[in-house]
C-alpha positions as CSV (number, residue, x, y, z in Angstrom):
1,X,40.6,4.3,-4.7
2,X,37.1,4.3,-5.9
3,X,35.0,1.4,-5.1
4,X,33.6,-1.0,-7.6
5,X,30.4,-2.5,-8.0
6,X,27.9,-4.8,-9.8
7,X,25.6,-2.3,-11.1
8,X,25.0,1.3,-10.6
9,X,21.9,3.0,-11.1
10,X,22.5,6.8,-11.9
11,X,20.4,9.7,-10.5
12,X,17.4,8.4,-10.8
13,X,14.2,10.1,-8.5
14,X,14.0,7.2,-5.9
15,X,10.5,5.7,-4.2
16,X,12.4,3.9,-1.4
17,X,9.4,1.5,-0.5
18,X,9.0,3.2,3.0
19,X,6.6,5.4,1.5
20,X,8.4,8.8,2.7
21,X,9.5,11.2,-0.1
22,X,11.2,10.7,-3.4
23,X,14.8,11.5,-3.7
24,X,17.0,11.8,-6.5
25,X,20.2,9.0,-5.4
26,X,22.3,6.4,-7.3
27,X,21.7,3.0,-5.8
28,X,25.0,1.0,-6.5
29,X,25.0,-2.6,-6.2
30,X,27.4,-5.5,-4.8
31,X,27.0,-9.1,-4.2
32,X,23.1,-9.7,-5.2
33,X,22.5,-6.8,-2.4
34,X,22.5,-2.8,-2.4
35,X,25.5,-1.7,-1.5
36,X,24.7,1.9,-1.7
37,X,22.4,4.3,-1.7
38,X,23.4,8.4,-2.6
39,X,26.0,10.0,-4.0
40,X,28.2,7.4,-6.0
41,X,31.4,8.1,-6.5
42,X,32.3,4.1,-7.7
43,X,31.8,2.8,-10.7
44,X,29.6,0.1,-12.0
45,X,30.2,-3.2,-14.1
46,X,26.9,-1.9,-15.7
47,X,25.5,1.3,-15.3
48,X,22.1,2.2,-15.9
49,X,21.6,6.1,-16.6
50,X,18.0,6.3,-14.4
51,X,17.7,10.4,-14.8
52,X,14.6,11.6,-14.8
53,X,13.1,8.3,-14.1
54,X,11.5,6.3,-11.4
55,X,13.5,3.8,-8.9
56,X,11.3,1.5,-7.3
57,X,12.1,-1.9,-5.1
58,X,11.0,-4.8,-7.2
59,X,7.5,-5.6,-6.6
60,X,6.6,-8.3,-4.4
61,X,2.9,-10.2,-5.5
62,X,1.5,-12.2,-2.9
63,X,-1.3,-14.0,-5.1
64,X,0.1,-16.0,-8.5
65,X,-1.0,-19.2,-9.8
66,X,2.4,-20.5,-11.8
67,X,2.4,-23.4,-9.8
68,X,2.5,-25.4,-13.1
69,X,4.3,-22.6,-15.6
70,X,6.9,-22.4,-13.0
71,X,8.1,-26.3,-13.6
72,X,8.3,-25.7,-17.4
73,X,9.1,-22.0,-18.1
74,X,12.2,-19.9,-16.5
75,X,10.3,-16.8,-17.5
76,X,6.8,-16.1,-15.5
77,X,4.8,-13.8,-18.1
78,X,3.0,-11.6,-18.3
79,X,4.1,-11.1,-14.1
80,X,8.1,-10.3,-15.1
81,X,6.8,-7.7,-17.8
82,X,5.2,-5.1,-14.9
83,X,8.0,-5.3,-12.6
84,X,6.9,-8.4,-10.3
85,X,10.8,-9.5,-9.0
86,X,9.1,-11.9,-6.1
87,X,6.0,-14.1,-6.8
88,X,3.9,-16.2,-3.9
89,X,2.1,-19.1,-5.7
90,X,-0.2,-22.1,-4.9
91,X,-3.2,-19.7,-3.5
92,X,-6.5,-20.4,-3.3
93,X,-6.2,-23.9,-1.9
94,X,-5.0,-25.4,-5.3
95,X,-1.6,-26.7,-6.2
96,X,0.1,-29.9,-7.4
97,X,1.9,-31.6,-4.5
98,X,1.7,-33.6,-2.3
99,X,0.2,-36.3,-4.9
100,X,0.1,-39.5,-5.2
101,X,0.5,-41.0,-9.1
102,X,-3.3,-42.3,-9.4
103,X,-4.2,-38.5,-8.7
104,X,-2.5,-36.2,-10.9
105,X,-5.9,-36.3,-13.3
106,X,-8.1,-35.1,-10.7
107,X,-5.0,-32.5,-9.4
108,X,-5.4,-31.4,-13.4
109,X,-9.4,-31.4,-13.4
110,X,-9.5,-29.0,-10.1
111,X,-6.7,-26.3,-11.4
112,X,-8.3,-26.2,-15.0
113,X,-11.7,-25.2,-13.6
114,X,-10.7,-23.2,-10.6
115,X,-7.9,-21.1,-12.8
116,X,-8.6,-21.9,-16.3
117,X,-5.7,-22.8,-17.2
118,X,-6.2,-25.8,-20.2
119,X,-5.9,-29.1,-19.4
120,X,-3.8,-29.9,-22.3
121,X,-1.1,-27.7,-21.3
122,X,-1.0,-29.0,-17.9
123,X,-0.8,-32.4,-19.1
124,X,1.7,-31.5,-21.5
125,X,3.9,-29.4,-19.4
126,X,4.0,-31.2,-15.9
127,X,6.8,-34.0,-14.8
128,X,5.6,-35.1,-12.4
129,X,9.2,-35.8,-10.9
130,X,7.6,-35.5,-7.1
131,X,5.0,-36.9,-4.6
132,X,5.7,-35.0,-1.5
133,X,5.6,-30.6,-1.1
134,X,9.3,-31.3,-0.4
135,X,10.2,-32.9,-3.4
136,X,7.9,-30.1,-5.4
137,X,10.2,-27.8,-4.4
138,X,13.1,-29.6,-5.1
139,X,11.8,-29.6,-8.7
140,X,11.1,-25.8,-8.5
141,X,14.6,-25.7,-7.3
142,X,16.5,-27.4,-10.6
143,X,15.0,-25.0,-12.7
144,X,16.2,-21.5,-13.4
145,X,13.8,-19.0,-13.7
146,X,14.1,-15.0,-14.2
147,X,12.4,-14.0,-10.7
148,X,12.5,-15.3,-7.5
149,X,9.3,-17.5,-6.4
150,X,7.5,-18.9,-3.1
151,X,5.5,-21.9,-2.9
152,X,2.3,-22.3,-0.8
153,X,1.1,-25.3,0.4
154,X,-2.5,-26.3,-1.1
155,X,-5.5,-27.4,0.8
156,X,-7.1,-29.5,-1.9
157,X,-4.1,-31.5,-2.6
158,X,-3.1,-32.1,1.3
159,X,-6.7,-33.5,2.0
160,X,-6.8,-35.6,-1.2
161,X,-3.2,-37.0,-0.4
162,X,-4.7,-37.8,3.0
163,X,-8.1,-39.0,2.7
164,X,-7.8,-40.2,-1.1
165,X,-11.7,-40.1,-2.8
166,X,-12.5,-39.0,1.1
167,X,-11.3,-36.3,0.4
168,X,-12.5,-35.3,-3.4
169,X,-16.5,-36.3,-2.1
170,X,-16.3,-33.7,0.8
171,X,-16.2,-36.0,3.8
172,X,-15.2,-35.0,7.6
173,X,-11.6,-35.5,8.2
174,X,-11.0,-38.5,10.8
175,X,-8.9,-37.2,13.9
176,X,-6.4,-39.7,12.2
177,X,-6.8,-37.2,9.3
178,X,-6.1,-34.4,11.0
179,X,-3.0,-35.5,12.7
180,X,-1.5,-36.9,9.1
181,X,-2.4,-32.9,7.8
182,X,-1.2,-31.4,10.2
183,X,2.2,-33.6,10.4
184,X,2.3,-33.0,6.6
185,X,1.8,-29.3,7.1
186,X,4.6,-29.4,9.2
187,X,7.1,-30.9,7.5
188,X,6.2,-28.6,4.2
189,X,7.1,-25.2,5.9
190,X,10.2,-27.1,7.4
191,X,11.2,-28.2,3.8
192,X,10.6,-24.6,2.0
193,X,6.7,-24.3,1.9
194,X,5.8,-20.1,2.7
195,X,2.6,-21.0,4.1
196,X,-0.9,-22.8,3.5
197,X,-3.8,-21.9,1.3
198,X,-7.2,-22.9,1.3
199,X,-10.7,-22.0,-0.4
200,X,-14.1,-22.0,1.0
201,X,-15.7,-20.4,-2.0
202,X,-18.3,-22.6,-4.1
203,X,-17.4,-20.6,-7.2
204,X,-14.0,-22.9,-7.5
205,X,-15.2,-26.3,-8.7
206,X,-13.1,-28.9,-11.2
207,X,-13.6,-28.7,-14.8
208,X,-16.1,-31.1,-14.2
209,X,-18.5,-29.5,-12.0
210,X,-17.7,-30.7,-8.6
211,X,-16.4,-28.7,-5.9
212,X,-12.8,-28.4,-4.5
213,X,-12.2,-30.4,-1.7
214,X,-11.4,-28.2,0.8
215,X,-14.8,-26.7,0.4
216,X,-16.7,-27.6,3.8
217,X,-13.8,-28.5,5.6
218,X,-14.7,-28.2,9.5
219,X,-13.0,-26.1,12.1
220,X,-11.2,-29.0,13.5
221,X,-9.2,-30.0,10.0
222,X,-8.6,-26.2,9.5
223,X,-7.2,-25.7,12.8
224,X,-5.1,-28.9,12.8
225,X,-3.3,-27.9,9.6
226,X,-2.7,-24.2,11.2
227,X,-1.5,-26.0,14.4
228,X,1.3,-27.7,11.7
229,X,2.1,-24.3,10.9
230,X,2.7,-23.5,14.8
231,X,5.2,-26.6,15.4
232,X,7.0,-25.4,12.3
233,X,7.2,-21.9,13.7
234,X,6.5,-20.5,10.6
235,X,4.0,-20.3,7.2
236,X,1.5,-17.8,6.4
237,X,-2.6,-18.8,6.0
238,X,-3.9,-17.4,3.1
239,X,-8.0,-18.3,2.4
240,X,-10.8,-17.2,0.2
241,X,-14.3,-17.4,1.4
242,X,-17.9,-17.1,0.4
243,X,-18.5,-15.9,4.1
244,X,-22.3,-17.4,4.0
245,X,-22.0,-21.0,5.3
246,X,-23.7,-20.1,7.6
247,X,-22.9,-16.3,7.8
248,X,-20.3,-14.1,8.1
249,X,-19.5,-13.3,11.5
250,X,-19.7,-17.5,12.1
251,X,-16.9,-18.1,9.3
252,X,-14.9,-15.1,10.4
253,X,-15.1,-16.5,14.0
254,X,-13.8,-19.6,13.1
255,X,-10.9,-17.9,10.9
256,X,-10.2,-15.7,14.4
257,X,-10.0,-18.5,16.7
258,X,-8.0,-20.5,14.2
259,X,-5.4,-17.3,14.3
260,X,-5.0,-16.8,17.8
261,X,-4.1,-20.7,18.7
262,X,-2.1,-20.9,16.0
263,X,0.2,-17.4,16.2
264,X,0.4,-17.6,12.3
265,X,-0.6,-14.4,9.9
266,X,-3.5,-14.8,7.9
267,X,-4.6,-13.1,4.6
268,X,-8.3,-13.2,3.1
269,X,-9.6,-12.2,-0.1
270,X,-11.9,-9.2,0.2
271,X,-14.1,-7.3,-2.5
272,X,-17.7,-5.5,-2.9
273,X,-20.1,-7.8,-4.4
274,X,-22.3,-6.4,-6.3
275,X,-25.3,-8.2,-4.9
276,X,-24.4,-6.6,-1.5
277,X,-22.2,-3.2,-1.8
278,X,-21.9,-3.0,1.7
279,X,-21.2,-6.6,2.9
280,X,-17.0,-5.8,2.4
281,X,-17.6,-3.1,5.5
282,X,-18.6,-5.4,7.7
283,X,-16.0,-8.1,7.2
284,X,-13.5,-5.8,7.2
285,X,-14.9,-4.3,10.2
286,X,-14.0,-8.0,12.0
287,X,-10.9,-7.9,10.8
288,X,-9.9,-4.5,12.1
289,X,-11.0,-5.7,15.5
290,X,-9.3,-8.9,15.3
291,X,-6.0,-6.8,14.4
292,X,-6.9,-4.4,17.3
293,X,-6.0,-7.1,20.1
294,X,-2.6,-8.2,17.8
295,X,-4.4,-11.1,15.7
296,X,-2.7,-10.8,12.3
297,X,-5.6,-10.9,10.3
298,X,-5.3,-8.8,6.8
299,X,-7.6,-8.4,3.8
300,X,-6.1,-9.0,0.3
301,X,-7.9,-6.2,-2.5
302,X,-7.2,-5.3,-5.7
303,X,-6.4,-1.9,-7.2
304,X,-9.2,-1.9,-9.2
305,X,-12.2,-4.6,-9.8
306,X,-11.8,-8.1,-10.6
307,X,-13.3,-8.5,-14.4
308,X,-14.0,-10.9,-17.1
309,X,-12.9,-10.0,-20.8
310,X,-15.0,-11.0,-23.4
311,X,-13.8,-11.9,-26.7
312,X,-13.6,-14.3,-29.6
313,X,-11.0,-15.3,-28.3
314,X,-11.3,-15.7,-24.7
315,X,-13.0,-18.8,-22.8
316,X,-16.5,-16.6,-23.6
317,X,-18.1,-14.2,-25.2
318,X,-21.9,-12.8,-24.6
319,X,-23.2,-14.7,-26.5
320,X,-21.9,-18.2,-25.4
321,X,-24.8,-19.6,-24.3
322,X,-26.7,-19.0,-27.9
323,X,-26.9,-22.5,-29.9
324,X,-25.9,-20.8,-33.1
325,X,-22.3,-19.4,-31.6
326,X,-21.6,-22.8,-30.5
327,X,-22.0,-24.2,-33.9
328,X,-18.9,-21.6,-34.9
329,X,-17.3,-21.7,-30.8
330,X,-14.4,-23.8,-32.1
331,X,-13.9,-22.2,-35.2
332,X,-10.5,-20.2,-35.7
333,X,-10.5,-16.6,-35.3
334,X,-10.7,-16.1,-39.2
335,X,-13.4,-18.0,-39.8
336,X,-15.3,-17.3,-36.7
337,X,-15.2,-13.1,-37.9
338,X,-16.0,-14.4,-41.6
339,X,-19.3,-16.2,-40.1
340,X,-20.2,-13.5,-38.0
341,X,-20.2,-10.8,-40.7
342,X,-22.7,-12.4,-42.5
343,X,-25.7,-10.5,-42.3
344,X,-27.9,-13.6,-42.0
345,X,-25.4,-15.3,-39.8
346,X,-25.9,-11.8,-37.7
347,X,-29.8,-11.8,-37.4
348,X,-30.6,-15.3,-36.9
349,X,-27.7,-15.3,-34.0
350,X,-29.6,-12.4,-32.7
351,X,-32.9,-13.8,-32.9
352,X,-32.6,-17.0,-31.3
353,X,-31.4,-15.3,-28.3
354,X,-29.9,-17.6,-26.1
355,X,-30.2,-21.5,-24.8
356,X,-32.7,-21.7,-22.1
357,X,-31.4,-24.8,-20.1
358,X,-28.0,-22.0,-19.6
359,X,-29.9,-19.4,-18.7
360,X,-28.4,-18.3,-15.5
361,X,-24.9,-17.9,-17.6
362,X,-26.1,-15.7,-20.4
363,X,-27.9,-13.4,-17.8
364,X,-24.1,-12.9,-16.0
365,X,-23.0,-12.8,-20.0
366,X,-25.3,-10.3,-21.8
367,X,-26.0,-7.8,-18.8
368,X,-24.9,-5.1,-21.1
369,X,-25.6,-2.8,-18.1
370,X,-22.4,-3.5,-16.5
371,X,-20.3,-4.4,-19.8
372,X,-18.1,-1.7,-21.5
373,X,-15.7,-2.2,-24.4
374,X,-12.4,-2.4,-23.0
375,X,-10.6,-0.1,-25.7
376,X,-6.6,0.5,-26.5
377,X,-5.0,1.6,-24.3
378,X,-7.4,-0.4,-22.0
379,X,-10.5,1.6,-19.6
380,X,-10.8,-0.1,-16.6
381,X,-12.4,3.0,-15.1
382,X,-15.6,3.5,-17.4
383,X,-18.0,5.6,-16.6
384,X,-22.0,4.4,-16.4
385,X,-22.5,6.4,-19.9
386,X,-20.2,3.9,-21.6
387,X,-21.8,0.7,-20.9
388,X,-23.0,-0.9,-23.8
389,X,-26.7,-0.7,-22.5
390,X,-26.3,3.3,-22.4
391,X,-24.2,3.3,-25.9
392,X,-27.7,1.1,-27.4
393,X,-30.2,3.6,-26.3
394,X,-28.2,6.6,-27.0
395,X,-28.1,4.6,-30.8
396,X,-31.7,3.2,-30.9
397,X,-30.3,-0.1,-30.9
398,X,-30.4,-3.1,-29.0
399,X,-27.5,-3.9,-26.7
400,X,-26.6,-7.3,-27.6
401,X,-26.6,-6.1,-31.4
402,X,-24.0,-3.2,-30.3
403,X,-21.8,-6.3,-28.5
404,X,-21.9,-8.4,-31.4
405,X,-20.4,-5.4,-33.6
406,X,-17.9,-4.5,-31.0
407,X,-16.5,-7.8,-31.1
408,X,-16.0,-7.6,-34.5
409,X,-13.6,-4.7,-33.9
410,X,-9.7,-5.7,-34.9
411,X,-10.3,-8.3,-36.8
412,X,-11.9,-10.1,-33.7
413,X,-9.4,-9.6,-31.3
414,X,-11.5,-6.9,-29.6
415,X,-12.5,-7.4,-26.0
416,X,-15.3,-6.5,-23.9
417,X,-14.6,-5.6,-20.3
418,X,-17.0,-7.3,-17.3
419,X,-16.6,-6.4,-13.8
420,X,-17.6,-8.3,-11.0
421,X,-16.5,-6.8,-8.4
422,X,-15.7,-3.5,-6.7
423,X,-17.6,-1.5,-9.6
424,X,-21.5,-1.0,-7.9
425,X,-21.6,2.4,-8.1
426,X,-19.3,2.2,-11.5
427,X,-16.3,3.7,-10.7
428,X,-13.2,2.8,-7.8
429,X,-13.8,4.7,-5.1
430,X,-14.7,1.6,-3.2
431,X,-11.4,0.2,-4.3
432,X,-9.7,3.2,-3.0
433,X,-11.2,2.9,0.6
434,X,-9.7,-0.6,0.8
435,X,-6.4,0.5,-0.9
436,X,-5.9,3.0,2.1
437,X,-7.0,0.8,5.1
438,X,-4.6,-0.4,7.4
439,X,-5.4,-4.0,7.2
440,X,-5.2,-4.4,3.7
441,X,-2.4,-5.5,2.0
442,X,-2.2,-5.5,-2.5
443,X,-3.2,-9.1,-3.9
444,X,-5.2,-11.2,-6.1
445,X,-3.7,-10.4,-9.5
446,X,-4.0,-14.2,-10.3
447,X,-0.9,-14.2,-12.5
448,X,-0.4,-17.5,-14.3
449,X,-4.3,-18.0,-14.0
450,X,-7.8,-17.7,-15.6
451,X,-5.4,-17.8,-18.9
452,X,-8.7,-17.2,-20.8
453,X,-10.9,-14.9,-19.5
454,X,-9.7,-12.8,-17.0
455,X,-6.3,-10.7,-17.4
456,X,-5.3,-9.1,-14.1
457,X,-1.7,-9.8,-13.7
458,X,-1.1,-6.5,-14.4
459,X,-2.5,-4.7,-11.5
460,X,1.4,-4.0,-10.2
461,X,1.8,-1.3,-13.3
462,X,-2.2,-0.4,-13.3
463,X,-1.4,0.7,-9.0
464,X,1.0,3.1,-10.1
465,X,-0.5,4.8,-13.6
466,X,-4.0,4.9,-12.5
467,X,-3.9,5.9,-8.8
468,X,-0.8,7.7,-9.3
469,X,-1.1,9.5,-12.6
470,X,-3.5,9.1,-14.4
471,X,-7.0,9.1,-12.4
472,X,-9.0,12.6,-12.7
473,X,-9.2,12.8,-9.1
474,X,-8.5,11.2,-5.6
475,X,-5.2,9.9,-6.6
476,X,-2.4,8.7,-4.0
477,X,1.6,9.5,-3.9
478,X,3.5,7.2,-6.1
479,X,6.2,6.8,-2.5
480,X,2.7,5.2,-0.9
481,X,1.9,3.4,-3.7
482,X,5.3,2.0,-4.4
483,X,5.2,0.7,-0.4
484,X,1.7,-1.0,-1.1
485,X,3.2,-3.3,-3.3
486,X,7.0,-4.0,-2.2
487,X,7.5,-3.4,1.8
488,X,4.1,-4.1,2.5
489,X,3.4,-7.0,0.6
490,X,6.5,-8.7,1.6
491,X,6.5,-8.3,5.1
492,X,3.0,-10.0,4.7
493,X,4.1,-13.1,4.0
494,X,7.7,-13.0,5.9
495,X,10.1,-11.8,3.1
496,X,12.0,-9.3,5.2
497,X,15.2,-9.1,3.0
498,X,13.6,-7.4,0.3
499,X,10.8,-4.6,-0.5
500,X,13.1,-1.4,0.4
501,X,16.0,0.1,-1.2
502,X,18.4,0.5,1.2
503,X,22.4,-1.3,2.0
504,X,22.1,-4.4,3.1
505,X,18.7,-4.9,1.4
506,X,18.1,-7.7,-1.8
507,X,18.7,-6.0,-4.8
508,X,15.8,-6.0,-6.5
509,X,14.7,-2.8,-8.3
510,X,12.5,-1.2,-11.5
511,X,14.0,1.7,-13.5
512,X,10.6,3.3,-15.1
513,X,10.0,6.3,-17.2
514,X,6.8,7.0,-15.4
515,X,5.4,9.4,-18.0
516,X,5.3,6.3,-20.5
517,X,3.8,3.7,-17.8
518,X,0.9,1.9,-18.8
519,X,-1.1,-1.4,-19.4
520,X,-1.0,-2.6,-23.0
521,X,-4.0,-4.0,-24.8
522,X,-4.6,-7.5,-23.9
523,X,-3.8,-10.4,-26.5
524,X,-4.4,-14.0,-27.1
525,X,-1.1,-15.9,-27.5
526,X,-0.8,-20.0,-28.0
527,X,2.3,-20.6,-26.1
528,X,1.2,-23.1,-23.4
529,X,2.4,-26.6,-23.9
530,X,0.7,-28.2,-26.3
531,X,-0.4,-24.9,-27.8
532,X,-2.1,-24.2,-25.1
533,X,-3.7,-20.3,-25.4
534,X,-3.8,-17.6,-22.8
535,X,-4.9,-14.1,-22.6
536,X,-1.2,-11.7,-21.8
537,X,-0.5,-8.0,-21.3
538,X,2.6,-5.9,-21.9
539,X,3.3,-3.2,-20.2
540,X,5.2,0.1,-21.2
541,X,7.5,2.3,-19.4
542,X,10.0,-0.3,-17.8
543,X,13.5,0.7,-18.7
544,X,14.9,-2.1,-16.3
545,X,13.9,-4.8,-14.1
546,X,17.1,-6.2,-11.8
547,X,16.6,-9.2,-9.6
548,X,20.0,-9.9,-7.2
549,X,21.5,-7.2,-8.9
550,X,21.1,-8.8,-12.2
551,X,19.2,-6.6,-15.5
552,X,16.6,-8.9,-16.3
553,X,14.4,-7.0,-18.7
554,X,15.5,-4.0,-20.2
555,X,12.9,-1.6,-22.1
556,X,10.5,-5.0,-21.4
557,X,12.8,-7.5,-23.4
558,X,14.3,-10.4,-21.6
559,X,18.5,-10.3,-21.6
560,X,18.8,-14.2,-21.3
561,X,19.6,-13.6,-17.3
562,X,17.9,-16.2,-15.0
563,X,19.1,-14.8,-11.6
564,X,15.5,-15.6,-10.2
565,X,15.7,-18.7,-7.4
566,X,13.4,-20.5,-5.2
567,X,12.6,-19.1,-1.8
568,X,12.3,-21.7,1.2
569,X,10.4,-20.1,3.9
570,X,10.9,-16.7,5.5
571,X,13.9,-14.3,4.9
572,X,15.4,-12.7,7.4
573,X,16.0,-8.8,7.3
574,X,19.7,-7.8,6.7
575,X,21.8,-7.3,10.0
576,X,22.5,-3.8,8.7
577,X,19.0,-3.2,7.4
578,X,17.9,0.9,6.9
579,X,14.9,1.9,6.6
580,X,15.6,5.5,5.0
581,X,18.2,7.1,2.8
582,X,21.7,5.3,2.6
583,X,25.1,6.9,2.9
């Protein structure tokens, strides 16, 4: 008698997540897990006719911000439209538990100007139904939601839970301090947490000015809150860094030493500043050696750079630091354009030139140099010739007014592309280099974040069209790339059930018509509580996204399933786990 299963997906060209060869197999599917991977002979409950098409493990993104969206919305956009079946949030040090009542304001004031996420909607949207990281994810856990999530435990909010305004003003942790962390850090990985996450970068400040609270935390707090993770025999460390206080190698020798006592895995945000092209090589050069003795030390990159869009829209624009644009900054869109077309509107804008008391911001804004028009489909591989500084001279123009008209474009809703990282010598190879190393792992898409200016949530489909399609030269196999962001990035934070299609394994998978893969144009939407607005992206190409064996999207429109649950701590591989072909 032929078997039965959940779901069967038919003949479909397979990209396993071990990053060997593709295949052509069925993958049938029983119980929330794959059953089997081959020839077929069973039938399905639902079949899902995959020939011709790519079969990918869902992907697995280690670096989200729905900390917030995730206790209010059962679908996390714009991460469930490219394929994302498991997201890690609470990075970067910032979260919402553990709080105390009389500090859910200042909780509020540090994620709105770290991730730009509005106020309004936070205030709006969160219960508040918890104090402790325990009973945040018991909240996380009443809710249904469409993909499965992980929680991190957050630096800022563990030091002001402890040391109350201590905390928030940057003052040394007492050894008392340290032991109440470090019990607290303990008891979150016990109750669910999948590691700790901190920042050390003075670029993450409240919507106020100040700086987050784990900024200048000293080696003895850090190290505490790692030894936590130790007692609890488990958690991951995940940490972003300026790497100058006081220098590199010192910050990276603290990071090492905090490592090896603590036997936990450790993941830092890398990229190529600008300011110093080279300065990546050298970190990454530490962390190679620190993984060449068995530290688990990885770098987190990006398949391209990390960018700012630009629009009328968005949280800015070039010229947001000119008095006249602020006079029309809060207008709505229509009225905004309608002001902005008018030819003296135009030239007295563009006269004035900018405020001097915000001078530093409108030289990061209006260095046309480095700022392209972003274009549909989107260009996030432009060459030098198609900056806006090289479009003005080959026009006889000046740059800023070739901005201000490409702004206009769409009624508005045109946006201008700003790297920032990863993009000195205007184009990826530098990206690529990282991609490729053996102690990198795929991160920092920031899904669920910087809502209005930056839009990188998409990286997941943006990996596999760009580097394995559509980029002139120097691209990678899509089996490679697939592994880069499901096996790999799982087993980086200890989610050892999933990532690779084979029996035994979580059935998470993407059905994709690779030919039609790509990043749609970014939009403005106003769907955050209270009307909040935030920049999202679509993507094209995904026939079917399945979490536990359940079609949650199909040709990128939700079916009403919520399979998606919370994950508490590590999962363990499958007793029967393969790492190849099935039977």
């Amino acid at each position: 008698m032929a078997t039965s299963y959940d779901l069967v997906v038919r003949g479909g060209t397979v990209a396993d997540g071990t990053g060997g060869s593709l295949y052509e197999a069925d993958v049938a599917v029983a119980e929330r897990l794959i059953a089997n991977v081959g020839k077929v002979t069973g039938s399905g409950l639902v079949e899902i006719d995959a020939r011709g098409q790519l079969v990918t493990p869902g992907f697995v993104d280690i670096h989200t911000h729905y900390d917030g969206q995730a206790t209010w919305d059962p679908r996390l956009a714009p991460s469930c439209w490219h394929g994302v079946t498991t997201a890690v949030m609470g990075n970067c040090g910032v979260g919402f538990a553990p709080v105390r009542g009389s500090d859910h304001e200042r909780l509020i004031e540090l994620m709105e100007g770290v991730e730009d996420i509005p106020g309004t909607a936070l205030h709006e949207g969160l219960r508040w139904d918890w104090e402790s990281f325990g009973d945040y994810l018991d909240a996380l856990d009443r809710r249904e939601h469409d993909i499965d999530i992980c929680a991190q435990l957050p630096h800022a909010a563990l030091r002001v839970f402890v040391m109350g305004e201590r905390g928030a003003r940057l003052e040394p942790a007492t050894p008392n301090d340290i032991n109440e962390m470090r019990r607290l850090a303990c008891q979150a990985m016990e109750r669910g947490a999948i590691g700790f996450s901190t920042s050390r970068t003075v670029n993450h400040k409240t919507v106020n000015g100040d700086p987050t609270p784990s900024l200048r935390a000293a080696e003895d707090e850090l190290m505490g809150i790692a030894m936590g993770l130790k007692d609890a025999g488990r958690g991951v460390i995940e940490l972003i860094s300026d790497f100058d206080a006081p220098d590199q190698t010192t910050e990276f020798g603290m990071i090492r030493r905090i490592v090896q006592a603590s036997g936990r895995p450790l993941s830092l945000s890398l990229g190529q500043r600008h300011s110093d092209p080279d300065g990546w090589r050298g970190l990454l050069g530490m962390i190679q050696s620190a993984a060449g003795v068995g530290l688990r030390i990885r770098a987190q990159v990006s398949p391209r750079s990390i960018s700012l869009l630009l629009g009328l829209q968005g949280s800015l624009c070039p010229f947001s630091a000119h008095p006249s644009y602020r006079e029309i900054a809060s207008y709505p869109l229509e009225r905004k354009v309608a002001t902005m077309r008018d030819p003296d509107y135009r030239r007295r804008l563009l006269f004035e030139g900018p405020d001097p008391k915000s001078a530093g911001i409108a030289r990061r804004l209006m260095a046309f140099e480095r700022i392209f028009p972003l274009g549909d489909p989107p260009d996030y591989e432009p060459s030098r010739e198609q900056s806006i500084a090289r479009t003005a001279s080959v026009k006889g123009q000046q740059p800023a007014e070739v901005a201000y008209d490409l702004l206009l474009q769409d009624e508005g809703r045109a946006f201008l592309f700003a790297p920032f990282t990863n993009y000195a010598d205007f184009n990826l190879d530098v990206t690529r280099e990282m991609m490729q190393h053996p102690d990198c792992v795929m991160g920092l898409g920031d899904g669920g974040a910087h809502v209005g200016l930056i839009s990188d949530a998409n990286f997941c489909t943006y990996l596999l069209s760009h580097w394995g399609r559509d980029r002139p030269r120097d691209r990678f196999d899509v089996g490679w790339l697939v592994k880069c962001q499901t096996a790999d990035t799982a087993r980086s934070v200890g989610l050892l059930d999933r990532g690779v299609i084979a029996p035994g394994m979580k059935a998470d998978l993407n059905v994709i018509d690779f030919d039609k893969l790509r990043v749609e144009r970014p939009i403005m939407a106003f769907d955050l509580p209270a009307g909040g607005k935030r920049l999202l992206q679509r993507a094209r190409g995904y026939t079917a996204t399945v979490v536990s064996g359940t079609v949650v999207y199909l040709d990128g429109e939700p079916t009403g399933a919520l399979p998606g649950k919370l994950l508490r701590g590590p999962q363990a591989p499958p007793r029967n786990e393969m790492s190849g072909k099935g039977a």
